[in-house]
C-alpha positions as CSV (number, residue, x, y, z in Angstrom):
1,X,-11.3,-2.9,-12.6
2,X,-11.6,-1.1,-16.0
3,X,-15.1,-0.9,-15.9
4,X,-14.8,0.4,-12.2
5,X,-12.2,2.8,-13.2
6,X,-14.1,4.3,-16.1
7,X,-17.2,4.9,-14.6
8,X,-15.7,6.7,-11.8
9,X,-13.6,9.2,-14.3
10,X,-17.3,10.0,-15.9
11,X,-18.7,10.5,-12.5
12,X,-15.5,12.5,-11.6
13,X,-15.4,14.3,-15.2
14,X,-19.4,15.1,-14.2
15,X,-18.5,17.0,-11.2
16,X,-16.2,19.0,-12.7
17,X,-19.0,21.0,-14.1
18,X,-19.6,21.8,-10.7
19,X,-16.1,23.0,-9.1
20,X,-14.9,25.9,-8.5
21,X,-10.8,26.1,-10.1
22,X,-8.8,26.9,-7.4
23,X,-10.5,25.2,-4.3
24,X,-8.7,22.8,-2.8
25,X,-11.4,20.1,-3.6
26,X,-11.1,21.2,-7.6
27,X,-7.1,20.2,-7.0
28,X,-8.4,16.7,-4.9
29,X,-10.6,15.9,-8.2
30,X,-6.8,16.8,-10.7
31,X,-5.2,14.2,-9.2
32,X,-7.8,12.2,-8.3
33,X,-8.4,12.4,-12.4
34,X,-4.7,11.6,-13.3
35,X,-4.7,8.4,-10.8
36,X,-8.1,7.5,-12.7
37,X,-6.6,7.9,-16.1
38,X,-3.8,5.8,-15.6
39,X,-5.5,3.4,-13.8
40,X,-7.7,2.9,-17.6
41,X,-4.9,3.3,-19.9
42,X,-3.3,0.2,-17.8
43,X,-6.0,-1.9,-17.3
44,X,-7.1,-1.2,-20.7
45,X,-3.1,-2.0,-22.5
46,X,-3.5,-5.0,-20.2
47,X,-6.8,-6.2,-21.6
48,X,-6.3,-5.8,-25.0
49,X,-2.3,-7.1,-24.7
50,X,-3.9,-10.7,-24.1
51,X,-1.7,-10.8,-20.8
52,X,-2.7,-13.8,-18.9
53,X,-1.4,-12.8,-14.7
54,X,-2.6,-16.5,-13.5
């Protein structure tokens, strides 16, 4: 899931080179970013934390 997650931000942070700000789809990729980014910081302080879910 983190590695999933990561690459996904690059290919994300890789497009942004290519959207216009203010277009609706430049918004879609904002929060698409922020839903990205928390989804590495918690599977990454997960991973690293040792926690064992099964």
């Amino acid at each position: 899931m983190f590695a999933l997650s990561a690459a996904m931000l690059a290919l994300l942070g890789w497009s942004f080179l290519y959207l216009d700000p203010g277009t609706p789809s430049y918004v879609i990729a904002q929060f698409t970013a922020i839903v990205l980014v928390a989804m590495v910081v918690g599977t990454g302080v997960a991973l690293f934390s040792g926690w064992t879910p099964f």
